[in-house]
N, CA and C of each residue as an Amber inpcrd file, in Angstrom:
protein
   582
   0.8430000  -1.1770000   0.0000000   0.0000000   0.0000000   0.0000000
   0.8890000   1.2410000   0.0000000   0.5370000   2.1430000  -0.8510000
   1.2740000   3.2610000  -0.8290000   1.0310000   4.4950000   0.3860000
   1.9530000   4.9450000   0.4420000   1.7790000   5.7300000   2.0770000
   0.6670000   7.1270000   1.3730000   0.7590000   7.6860000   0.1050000
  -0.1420000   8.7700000  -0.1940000  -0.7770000   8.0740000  -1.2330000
  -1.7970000   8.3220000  -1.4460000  -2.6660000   7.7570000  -2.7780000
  -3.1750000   9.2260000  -3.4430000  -3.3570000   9.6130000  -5.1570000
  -3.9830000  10.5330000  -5.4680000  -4.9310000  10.2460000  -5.8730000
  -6.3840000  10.8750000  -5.6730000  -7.5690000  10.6830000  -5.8030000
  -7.6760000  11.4130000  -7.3810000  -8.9810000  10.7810000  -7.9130000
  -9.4770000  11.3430000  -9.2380000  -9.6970000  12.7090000  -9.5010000
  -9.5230000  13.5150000  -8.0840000  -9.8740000  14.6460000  -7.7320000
  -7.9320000  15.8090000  -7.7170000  -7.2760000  14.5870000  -8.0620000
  -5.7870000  15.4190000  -7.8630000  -5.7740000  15.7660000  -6.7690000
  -5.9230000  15.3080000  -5.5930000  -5.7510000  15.6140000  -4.2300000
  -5.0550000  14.3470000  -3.5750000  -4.3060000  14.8490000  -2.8970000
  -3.2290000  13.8100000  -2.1680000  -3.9970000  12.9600000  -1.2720000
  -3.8310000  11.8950000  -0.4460000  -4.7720000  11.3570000   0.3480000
  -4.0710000  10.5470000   1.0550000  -4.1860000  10.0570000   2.4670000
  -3.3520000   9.0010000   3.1990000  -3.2900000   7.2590000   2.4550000
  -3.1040000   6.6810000   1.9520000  -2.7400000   5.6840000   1.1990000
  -3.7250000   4.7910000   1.4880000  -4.3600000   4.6640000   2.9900000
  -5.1740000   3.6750000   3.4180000  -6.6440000   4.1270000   2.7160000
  -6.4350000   5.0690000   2.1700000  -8.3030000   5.6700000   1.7810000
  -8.5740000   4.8840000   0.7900000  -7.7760000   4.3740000  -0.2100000
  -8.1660000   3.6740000  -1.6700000  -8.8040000   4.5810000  -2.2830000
  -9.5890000   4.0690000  -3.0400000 -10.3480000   4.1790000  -4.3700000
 -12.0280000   4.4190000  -4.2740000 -12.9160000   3.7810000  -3.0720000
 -13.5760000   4.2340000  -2.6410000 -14.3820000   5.5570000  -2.3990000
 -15.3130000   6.2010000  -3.1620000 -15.6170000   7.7040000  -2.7930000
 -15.9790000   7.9350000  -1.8690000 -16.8800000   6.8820000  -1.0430000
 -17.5370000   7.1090000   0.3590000 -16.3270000   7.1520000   1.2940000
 -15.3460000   6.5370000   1.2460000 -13.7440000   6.4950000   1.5250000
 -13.4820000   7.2150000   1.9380000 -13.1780000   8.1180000   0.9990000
 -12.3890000   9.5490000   0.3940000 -13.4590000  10.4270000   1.0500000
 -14.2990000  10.3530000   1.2140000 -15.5300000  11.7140000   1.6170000
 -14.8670000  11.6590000   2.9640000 -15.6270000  10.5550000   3.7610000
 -14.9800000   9.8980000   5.1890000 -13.2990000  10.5730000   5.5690000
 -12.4240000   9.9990000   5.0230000 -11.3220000  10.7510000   5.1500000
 -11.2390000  12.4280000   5.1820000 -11.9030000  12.8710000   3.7500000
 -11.6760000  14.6000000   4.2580000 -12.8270000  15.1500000   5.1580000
 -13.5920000  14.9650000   5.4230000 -14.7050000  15.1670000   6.5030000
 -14.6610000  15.0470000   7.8130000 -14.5340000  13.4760000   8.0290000
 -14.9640000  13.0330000   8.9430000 -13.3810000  12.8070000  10.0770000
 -12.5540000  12.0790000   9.5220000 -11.2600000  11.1600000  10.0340000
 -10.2230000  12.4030000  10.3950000 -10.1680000  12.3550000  11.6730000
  -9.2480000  13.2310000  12.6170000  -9.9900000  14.3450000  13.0710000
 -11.4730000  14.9110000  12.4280000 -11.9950000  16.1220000  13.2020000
 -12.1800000  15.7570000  14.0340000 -12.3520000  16.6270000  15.6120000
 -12.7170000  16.5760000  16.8330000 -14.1170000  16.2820000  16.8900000
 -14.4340000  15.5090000  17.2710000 -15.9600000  14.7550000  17.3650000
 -16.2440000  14.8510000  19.0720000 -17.2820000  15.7600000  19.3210000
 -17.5560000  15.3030000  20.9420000 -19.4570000  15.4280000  21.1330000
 -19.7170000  14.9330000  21.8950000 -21.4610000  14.2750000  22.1440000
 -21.0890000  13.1700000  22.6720000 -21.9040000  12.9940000  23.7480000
 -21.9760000  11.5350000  24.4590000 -22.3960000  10.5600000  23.0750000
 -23.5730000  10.7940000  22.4270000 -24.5630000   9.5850000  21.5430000
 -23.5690000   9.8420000  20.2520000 -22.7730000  10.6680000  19.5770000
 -21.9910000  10.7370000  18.5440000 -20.6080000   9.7750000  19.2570000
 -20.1140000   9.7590000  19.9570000 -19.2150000   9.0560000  20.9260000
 -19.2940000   7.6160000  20.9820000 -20.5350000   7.6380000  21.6610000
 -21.1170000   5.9650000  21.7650000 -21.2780000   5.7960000  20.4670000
 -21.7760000   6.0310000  18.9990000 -21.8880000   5.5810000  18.2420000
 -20.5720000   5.1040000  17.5400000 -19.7940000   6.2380000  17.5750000
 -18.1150000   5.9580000  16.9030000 -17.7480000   4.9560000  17.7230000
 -17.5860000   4.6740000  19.3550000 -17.0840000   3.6870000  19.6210000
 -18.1230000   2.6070000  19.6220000 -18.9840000   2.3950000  18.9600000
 -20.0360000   1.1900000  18.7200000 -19.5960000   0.6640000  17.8270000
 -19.2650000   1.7280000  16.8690000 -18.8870000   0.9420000  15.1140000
 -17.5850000   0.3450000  15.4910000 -16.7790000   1.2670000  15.9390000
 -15.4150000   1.3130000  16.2510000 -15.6450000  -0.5000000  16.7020000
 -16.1490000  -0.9980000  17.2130000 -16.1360000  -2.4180000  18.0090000
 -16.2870000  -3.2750000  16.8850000 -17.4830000  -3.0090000  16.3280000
 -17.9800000  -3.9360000  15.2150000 -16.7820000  -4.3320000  14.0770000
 -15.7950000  -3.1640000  13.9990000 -15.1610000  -3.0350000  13.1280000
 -13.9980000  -4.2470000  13.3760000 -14.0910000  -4.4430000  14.8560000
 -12.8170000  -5.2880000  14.8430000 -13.3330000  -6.8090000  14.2250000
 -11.6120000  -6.9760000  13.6110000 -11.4590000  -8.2800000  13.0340000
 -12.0650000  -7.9630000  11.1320000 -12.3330000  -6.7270000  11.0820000
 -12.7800000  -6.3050000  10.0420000 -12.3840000  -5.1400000   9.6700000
 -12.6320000  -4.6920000   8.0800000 -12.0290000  -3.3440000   7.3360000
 -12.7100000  -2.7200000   7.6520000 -12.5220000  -1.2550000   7.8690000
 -13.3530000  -0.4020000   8.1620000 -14.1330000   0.3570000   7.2610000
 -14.1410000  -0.0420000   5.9840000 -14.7830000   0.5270000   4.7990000
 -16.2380000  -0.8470000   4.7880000 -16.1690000  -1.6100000   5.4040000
 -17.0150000  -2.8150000   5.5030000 -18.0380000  -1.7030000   6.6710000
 -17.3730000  -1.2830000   7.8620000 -18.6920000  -0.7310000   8.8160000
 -18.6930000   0.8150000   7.8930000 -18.1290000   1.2470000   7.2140000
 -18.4940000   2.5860000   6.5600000 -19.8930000   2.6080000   5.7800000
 -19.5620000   1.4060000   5.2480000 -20.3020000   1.0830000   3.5110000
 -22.0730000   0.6700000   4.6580000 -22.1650000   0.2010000   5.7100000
 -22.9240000  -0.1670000   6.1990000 -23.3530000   0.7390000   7.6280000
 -22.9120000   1.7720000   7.7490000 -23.1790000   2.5440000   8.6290000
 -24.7990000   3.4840000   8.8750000 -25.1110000   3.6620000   7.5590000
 -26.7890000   3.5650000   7.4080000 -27.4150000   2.6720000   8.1350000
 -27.3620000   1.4440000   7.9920000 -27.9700000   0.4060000   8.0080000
 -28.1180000   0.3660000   9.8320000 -26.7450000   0.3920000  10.1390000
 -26.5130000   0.4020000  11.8930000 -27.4340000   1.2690000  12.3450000
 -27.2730000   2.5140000  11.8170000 -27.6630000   3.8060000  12.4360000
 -29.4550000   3.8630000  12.6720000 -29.6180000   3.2250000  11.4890000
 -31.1360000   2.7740000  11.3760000 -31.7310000   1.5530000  12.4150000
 -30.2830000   0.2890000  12.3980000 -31.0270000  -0.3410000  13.4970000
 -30.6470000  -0.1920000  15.0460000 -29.5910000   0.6520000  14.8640000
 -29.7410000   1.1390000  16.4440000 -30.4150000   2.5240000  17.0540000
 -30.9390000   2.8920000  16.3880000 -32.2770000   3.9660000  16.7050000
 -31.2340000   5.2070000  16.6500000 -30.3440000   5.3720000  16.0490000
 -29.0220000   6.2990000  15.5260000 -28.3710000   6.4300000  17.0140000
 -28.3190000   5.5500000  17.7660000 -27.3600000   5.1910000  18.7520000
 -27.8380000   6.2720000  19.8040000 -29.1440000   6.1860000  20.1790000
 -29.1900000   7.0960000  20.8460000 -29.1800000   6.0820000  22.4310000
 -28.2580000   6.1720000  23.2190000 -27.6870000   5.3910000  24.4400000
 -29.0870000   4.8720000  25.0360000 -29.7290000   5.5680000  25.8820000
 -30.9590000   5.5480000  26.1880000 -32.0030000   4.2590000  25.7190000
 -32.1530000   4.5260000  24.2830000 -33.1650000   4.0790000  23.5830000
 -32.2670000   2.4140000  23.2550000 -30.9140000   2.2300000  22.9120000
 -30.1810000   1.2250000  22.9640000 -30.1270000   0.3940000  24.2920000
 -29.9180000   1.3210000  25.6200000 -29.6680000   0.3680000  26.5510000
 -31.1350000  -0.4820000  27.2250000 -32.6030000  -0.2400000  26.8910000
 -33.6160000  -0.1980000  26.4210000 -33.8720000  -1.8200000  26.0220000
 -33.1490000  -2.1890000  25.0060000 -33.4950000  -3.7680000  24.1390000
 -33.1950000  -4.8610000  24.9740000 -34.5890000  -5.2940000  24.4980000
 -34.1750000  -6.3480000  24.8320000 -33.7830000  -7.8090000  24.2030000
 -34.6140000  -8.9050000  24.6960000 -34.2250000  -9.9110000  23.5610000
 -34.8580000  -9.9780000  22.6320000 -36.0190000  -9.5200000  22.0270000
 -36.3400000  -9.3300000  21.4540000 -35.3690000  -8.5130000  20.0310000
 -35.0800000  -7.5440000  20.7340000 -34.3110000  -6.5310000  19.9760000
 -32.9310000  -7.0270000  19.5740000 -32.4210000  -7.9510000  20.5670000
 -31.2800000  -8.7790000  19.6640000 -31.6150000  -9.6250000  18.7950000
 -32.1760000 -10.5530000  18.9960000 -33.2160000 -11.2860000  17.6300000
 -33.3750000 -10.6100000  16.4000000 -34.0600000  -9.2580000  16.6420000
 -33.5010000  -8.4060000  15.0730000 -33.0480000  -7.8380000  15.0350000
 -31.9130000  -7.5600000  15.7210000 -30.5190000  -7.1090000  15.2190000
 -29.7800000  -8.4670000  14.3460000 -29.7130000  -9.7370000  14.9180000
 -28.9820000 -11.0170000  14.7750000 -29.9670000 -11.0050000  12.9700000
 -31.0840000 -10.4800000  12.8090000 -31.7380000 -10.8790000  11.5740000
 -31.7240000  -9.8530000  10.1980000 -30.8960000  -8.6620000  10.6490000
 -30.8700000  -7.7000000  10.3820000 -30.1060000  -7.4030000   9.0700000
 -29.5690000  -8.0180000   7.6520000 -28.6060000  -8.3510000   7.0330000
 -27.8390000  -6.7450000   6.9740000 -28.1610000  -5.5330000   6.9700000
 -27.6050000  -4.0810000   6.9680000 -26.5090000  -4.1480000   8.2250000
 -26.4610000  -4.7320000   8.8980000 -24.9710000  -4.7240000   9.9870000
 -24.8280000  -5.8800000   9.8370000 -23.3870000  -5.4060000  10.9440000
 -22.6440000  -6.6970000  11.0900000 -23.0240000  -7.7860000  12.1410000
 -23.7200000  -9.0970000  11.6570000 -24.4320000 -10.0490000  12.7410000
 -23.7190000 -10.8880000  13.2520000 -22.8130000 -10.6910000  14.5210000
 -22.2450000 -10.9010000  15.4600000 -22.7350000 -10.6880000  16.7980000
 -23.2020000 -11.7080000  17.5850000 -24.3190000 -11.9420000  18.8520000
 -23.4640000 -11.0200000  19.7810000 -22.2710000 -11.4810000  19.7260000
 -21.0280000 -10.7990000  21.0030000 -21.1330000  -9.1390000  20.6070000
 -20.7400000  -8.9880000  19.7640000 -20.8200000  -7.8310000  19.6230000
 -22.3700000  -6.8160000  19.7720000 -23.4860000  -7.2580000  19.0630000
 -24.6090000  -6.7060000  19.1810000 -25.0580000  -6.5400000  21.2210000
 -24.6710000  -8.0980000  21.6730000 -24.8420000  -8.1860000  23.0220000
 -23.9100000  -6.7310000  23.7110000 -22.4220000  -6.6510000  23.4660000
 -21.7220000  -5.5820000  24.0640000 -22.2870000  -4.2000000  23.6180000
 -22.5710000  -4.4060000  22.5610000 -23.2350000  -2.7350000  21.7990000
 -24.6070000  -2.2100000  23.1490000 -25.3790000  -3.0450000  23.4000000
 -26.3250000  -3.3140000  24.0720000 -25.9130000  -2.7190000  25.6070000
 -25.4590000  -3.8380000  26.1820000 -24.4720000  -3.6810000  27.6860000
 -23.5030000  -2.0630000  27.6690000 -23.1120000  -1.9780000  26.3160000
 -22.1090000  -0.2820000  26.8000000 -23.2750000   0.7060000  27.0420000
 -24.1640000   0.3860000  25.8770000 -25.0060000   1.4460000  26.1340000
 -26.1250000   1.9180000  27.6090000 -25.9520000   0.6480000  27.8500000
 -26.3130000   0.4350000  29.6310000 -26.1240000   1.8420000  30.1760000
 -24.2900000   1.1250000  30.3700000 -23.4420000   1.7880000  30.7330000
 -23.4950000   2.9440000  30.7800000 -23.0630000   3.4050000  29.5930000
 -23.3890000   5.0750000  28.8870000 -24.3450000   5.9270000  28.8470000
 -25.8510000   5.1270000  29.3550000 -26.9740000   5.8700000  29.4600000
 -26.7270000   6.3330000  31.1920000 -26.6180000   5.2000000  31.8570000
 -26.3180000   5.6050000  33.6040000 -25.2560000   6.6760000  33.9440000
 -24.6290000   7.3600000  32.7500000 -23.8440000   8.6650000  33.1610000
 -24.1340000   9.9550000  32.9930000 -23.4220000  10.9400000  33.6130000
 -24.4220000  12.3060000  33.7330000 -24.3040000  12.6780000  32.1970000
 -25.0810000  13.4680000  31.7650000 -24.9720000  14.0520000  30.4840000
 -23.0990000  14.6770000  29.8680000 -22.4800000  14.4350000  28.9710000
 -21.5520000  14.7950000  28.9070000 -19.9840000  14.0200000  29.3430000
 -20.8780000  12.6810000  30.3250000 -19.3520000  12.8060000  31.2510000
 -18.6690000  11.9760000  30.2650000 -19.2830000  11.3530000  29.2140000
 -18.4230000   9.9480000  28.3090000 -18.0170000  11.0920000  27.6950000
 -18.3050000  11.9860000  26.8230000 -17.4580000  13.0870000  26.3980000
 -16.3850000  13.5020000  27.0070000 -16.1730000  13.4510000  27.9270000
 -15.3370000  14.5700000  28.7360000 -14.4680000  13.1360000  29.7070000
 -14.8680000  11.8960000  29.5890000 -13.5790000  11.1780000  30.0000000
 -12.6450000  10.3430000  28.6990000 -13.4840000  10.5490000  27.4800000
 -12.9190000  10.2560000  26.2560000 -11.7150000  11.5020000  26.2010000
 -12.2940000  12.3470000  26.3070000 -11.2520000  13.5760000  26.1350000
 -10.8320000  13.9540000  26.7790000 -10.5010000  13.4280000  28.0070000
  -9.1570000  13.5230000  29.1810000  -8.2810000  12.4440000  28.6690000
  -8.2610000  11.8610000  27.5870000  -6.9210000  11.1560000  27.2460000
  -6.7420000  11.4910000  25.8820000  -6.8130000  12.6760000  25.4920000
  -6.3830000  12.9400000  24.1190000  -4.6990000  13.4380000  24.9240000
  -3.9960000  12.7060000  23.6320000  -2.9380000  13.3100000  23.9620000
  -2.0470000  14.9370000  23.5420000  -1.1980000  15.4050000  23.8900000
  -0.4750000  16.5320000  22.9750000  -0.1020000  15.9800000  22.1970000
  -0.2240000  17.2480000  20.9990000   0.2660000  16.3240000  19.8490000
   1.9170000  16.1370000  19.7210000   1.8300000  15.0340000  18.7750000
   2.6320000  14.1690000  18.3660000   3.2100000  14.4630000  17.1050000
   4.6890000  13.7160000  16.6990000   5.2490000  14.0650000  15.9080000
   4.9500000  13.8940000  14.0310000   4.7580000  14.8670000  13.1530000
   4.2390000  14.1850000  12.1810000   4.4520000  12.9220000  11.4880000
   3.7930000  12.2950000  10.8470000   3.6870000  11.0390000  10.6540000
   4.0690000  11.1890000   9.0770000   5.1110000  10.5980000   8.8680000
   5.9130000  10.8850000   7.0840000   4.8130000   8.9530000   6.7610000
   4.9850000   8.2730000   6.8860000   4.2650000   7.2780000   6.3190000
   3.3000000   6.4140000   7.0970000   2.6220000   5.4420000   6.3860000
   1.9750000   4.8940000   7.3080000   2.5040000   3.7860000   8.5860000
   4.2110000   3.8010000   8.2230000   4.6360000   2.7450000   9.0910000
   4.8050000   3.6720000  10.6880000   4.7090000   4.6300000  10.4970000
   5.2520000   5.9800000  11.5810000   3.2250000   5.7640000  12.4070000
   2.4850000   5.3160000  11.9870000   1.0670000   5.2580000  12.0560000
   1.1180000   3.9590000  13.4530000   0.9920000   4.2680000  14.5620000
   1.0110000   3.1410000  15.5320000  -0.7420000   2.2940000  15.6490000
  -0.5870000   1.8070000  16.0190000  -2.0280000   0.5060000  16.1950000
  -2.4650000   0.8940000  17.8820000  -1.4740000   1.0030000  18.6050000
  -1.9300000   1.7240000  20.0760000  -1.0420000   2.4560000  20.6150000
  -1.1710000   2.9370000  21.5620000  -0.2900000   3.8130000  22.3790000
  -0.6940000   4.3210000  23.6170000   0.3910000   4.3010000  24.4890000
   0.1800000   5.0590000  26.0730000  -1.1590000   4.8910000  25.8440000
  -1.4500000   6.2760000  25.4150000  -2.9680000   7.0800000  25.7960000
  -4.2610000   5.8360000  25.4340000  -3.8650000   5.6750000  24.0570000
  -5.4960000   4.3080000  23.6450000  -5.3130000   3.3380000  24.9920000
  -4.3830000   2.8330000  25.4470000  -4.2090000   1.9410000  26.3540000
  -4.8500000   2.1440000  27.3560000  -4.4220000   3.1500000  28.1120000
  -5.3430000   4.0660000  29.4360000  -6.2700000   4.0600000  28.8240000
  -6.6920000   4.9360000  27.6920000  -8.1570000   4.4540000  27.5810000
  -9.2160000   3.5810000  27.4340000  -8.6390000   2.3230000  26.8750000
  -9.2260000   1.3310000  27.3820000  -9.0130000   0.9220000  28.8580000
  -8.0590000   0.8270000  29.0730000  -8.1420000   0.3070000  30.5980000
  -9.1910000   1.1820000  31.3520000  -9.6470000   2.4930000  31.1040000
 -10.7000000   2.9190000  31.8650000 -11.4680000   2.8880000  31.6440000
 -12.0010000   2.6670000  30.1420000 -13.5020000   2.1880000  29.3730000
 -13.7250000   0.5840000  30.0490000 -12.9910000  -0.1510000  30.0640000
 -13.0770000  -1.5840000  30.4960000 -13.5320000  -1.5530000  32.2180000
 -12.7060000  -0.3820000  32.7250000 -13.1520000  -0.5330000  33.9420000
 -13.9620000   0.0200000  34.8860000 -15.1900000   0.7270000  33.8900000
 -16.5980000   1.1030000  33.6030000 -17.0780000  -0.1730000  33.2280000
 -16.8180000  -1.5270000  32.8160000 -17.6690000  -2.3730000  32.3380000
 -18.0020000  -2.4820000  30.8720000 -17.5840000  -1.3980000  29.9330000
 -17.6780000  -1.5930000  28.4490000 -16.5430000  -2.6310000  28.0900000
 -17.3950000  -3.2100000  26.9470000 -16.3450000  -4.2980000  26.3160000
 -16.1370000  -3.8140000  25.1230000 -15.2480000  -4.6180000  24.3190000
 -14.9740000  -4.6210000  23.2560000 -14.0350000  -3.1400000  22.6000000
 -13.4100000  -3.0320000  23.4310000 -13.0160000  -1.1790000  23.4720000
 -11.3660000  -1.9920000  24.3230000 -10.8230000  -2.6270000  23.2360000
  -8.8720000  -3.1710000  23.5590000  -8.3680000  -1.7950000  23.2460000
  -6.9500000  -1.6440000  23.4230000  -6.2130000  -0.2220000  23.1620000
  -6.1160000  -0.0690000  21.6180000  -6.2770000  -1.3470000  20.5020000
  -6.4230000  -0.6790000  19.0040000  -7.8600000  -0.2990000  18.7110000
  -8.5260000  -0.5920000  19.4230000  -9.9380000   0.0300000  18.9870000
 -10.0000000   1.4600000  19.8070000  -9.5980000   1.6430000  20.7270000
  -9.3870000   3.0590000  21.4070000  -8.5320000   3.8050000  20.4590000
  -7.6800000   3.4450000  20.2760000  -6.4260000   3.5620000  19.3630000
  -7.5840000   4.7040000  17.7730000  -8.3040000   3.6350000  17.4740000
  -9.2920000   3.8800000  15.8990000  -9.9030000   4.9420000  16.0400000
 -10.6790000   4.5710000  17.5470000 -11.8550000   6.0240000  18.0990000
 -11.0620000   7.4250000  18.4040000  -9.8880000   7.3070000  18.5160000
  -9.0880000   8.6880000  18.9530000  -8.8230000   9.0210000  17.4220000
  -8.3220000   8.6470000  16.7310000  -7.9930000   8.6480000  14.9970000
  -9.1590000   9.3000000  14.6250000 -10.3410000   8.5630000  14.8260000
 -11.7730000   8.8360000  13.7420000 -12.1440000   9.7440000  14.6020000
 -12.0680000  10.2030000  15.6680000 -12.5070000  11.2740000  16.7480000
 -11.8810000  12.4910000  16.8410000 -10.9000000  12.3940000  15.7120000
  -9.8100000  13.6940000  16.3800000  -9.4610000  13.9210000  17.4130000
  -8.7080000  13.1960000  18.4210000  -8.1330000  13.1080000  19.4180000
  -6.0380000  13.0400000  19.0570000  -6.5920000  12.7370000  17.7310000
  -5.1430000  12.5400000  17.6050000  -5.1010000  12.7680000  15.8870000
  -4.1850000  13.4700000  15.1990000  -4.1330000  13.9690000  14.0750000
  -2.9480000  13.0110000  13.1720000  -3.2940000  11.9920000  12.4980000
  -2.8620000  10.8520000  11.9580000  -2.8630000  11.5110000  10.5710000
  -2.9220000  12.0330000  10.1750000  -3.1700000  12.4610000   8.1370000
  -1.3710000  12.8460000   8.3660000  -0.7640000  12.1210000   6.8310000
   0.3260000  11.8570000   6.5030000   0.6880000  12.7690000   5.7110000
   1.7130000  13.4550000   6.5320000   2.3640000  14.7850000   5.4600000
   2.4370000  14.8610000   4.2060000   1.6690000  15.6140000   3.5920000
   1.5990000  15.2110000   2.1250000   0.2620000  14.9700000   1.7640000
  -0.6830000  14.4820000   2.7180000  -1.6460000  14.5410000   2.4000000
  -2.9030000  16.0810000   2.2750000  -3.6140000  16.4650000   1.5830000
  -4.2670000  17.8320000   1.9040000  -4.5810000  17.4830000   3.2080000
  -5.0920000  16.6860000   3.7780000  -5.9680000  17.2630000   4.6790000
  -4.6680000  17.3600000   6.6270000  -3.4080000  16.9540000   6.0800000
  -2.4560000  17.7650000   6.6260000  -2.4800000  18.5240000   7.4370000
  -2.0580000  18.8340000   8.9730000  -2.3060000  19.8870000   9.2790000
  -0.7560000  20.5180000  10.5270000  -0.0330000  21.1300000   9.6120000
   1.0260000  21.2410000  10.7950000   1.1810000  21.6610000  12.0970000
   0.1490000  22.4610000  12.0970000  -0.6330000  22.9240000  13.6350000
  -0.9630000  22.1190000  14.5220000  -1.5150000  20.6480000  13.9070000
  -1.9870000  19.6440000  14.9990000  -0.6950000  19.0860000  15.1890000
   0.3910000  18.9350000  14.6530000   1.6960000  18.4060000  15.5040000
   2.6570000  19.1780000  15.9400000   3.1580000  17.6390000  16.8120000
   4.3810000  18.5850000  17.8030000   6.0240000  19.1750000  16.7900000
């Protein structure tokens, strides 16, 4: 994989985006802005779960589908289901039908509904780190670190599952917690590093 890819658009791009337009949208939009809301939160780290063991253009391409069957992740209305509601989730072909996972999606949102307004916001973002040094390729691109680590270890020890330090690791990336776009790419930003 090449560390920059150029899009049809003559715009530079981090190498992992491919060819994909929904991809490429995702990347300049969405991937590294600062994202904060408790139910925007829980949803990124919902997908963020599903995603493991899988590409993430697989929960992109199907993120409608989730959003639709988890009532657009609103914590509340998720922690709510019951068995019933796993039954059609498990029947649901628009996500990903994995019992463990639909079951943890379920159980975080428990979780996440029993906190004061804001506070999953605001303990997600007590471990953003300072930034970091720019990233020339994708091998300079780590899978976890310090901070994802602590953050799972404190998501886990709230009782959420499925939230290891590379999936914390993904949610800080796709959350803007941490500014991963590869020099060279537009969406670049020398301000976000050290």
């Amino acid at each position: 994989m090449d560390d920059l890819r150029t899009g049809p658009d003559g715009l530079e791009r981090c190498g992992w985006v491919g060819d994909d337009a929904e991809y490429r949208r995702y990347h300049d939009e969405e991937w590294g802005v600062p994202l904060h809301g408790d139910r925007a939160l829980f949803e990124k780290l919902s997908l963020e779960a599903f995603q493991s063991g899988l590409s993430w253009i697989t929960i992109l391409k199907r993120r409608p589908g989730f959003r639709a069957a988890f009532e657009a992740f609103e914590p509340a209305t998720v922690a709510a289901y019951g068995e019933a509601d796993v039954e059609r989730l498990l029947a649901d072909a628009g996500i990903i039908r994995n019992r463990a996972k639909v079951l943890a999606t379920i159980a975080n949102a428990r979780i996440v509904a029993a906190l004061e307004p804001g506070e999953l916001d605001a303990m997600i973002w007590s471990f953003a780190p300072p930034p970091g040094p720019a990233r020339r390729s994708l091998a300079d691109v780590p899978a976890t670190t310090e901070a994802s680590t602590a953050l799972s270890a404190e998501l886990r020890g709230r009782g959420l599952r499925f939230v290891g330090p590379t999936t914390g690791y993904a949610l800080m990336q796709s959350a803007g917690l941490v500014h991963d776009h590869l020099e060279g790419c537009h969406r670049f930003d020398p301000a976000q590093v050290a």
